[in-house]
LOGU-709405 format. One record per residue (C-alpha): x, y, z; residue in one letter. Coordinates in nm, 3 decimals. Each point is the difference from the previous one (the first is absolute). Layout:
<px X&py Y&pz Z&resn a> $
...
This chain:
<px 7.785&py -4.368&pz -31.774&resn x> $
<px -0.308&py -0.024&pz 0.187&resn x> $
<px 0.175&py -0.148&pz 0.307&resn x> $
<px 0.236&py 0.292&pz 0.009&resn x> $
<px -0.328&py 0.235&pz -0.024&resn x> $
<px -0.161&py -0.178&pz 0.286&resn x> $
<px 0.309&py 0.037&pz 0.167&resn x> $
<px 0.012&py 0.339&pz 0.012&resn x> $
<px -0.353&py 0.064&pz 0.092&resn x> $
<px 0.023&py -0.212&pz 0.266&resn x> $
<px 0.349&py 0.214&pz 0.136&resn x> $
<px -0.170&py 0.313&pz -0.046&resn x> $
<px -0.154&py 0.076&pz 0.367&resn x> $
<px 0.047&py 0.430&pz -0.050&resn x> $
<px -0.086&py 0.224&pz -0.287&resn x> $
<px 0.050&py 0.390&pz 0.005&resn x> $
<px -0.262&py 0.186&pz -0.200&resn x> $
<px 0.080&py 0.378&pz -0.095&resn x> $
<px -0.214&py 0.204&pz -0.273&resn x> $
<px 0.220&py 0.162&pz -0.234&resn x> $
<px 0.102&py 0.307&pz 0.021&resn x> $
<px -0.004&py -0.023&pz 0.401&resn x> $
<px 0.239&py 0.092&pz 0.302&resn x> $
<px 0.028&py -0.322&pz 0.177&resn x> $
<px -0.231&py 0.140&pz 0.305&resn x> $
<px -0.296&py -0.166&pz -0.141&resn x> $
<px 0.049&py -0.367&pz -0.073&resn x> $
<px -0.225&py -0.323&pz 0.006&resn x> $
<px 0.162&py -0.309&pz 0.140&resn x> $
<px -0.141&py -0.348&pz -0.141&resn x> $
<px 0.092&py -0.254&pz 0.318&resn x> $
<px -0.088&py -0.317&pz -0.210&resn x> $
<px -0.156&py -0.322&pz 0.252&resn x> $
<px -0.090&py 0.250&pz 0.297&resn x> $
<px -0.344&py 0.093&pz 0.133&resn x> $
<px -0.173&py 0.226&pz 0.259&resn x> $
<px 0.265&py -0.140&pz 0.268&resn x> $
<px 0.291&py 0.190&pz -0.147&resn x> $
<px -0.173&py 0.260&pz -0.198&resn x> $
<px -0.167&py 0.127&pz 0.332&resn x> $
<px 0.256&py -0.013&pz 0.244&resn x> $
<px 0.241&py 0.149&pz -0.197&resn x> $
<px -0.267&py 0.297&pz -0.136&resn x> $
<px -0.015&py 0.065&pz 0.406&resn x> $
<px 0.392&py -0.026&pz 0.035&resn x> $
<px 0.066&py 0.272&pz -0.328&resn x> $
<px -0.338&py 0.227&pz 0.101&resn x> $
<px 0.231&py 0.124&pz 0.328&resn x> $
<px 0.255&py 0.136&pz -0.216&resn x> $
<px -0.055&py 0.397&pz -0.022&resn x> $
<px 0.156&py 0.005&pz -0.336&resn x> $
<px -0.260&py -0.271&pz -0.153&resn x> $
<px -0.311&py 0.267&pz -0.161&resn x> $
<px -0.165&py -0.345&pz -0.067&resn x> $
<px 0.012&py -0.403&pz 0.037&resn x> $
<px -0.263&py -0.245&pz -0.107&resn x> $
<px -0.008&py -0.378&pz -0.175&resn x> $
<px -0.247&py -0.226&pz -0.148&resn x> $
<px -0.054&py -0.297&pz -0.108&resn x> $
<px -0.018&py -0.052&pz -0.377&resn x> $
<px -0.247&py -0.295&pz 0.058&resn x> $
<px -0.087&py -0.235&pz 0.202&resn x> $
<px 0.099&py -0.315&pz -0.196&resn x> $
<px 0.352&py 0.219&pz -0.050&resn x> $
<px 0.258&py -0.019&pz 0.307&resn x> $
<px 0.157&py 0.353&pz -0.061&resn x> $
<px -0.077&py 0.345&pz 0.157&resn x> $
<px 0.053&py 0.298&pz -0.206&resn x> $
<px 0.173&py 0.234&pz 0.273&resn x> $
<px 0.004&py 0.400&pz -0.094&resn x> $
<px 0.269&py 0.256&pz 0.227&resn x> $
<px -0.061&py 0.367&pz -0.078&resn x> $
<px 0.300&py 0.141&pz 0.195&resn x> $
<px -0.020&py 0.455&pz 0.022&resn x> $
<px 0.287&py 0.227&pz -0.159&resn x> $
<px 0.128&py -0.269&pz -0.263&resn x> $
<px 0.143&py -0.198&pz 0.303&resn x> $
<px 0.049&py -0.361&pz -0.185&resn x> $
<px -0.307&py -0.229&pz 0.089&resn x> $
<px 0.321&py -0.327&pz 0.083&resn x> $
<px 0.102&py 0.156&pz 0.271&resn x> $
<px -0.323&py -0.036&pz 0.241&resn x> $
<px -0.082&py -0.308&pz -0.212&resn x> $
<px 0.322&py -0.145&pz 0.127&resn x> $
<px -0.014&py 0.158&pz 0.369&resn x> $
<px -0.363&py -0.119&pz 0.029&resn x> $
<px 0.129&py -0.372&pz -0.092&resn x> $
<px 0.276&py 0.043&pz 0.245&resn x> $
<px -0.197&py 0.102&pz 0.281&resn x> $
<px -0.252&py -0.287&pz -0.042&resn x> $
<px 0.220&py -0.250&pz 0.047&resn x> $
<px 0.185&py 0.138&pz 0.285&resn x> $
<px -0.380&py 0.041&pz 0.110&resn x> $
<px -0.103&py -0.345&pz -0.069&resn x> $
<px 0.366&py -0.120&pz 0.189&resn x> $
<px -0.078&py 0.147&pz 0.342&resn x> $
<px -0.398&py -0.157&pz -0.028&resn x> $
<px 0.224&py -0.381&pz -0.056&resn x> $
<px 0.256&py 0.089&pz 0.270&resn x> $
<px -0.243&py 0.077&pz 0.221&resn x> $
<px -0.230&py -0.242&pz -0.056&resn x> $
<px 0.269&py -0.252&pz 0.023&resn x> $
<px 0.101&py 0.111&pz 0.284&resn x> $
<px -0.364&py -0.029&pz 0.129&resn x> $
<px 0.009&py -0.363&pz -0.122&resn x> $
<px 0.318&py -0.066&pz 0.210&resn x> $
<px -0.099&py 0.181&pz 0.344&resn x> $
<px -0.339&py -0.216&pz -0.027&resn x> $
<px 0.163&py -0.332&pz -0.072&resn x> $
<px 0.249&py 0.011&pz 0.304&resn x> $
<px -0.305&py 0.157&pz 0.252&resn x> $
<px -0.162&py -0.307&pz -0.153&resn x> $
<px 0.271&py -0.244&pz 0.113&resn x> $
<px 0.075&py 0.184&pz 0.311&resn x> $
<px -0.411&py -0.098&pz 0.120&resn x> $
<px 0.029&py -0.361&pz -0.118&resn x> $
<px 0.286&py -0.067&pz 0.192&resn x> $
């Protein structure tokens, strides 16, 4: 039993938190073995988002590896939406910073081995 508990802790990377009683516009995502490297660039990517009233994180402690991440979205627009966007976005963000720095890599490797020749 305490395997299967374990188990399940260790599985669980995303939790939604909602107060009761609310529209889902105001929601607090737990991103469970994260830090200021996500929680930051990904407050940046959601803060450009005209519908987002407010986006901020924390981090619950500093012997914890989770960030407490809070979207207040305006007019009851649902707080997933630029959640998921601002996800989206960062890793098409983070894709074009690897292509072109692979690209980089390559075009310096063959100017490399065009001078030793």
């Amino acid at each position: 039993m305490a395997e299967e508990e374990e188990e399940q802790q260790q599985q669980r990377v995303l939790e939604m938190v909602q107060a009761d009683g609310t529209d889902g516009s105001c929601v607090t995502f737990v991103l469970h073995d994260e830090d200021h490297t996500l929680g930051n660039s990904l407050r940046y990517m959601i803060m450009k988002d005209p519908d987002v009233e407010f986006c901020g994180y924390s981090i619950t402690h500093p012997s914890e590896s989770k960030i407490n991440f809070r979207i207040q979205t305006r007019g009851g627009f649902p707080a997933i939406e630029p959640f998921q966007r601002g996800l989206e976005e960062l890793v098409s963000v983070c894709q074009h910073v690897l292509s072109k720095f692979e690209a980089s890599v390559e075009e310096y490797k063959a100017q490399r081995d065009t001078h030793m020749e």
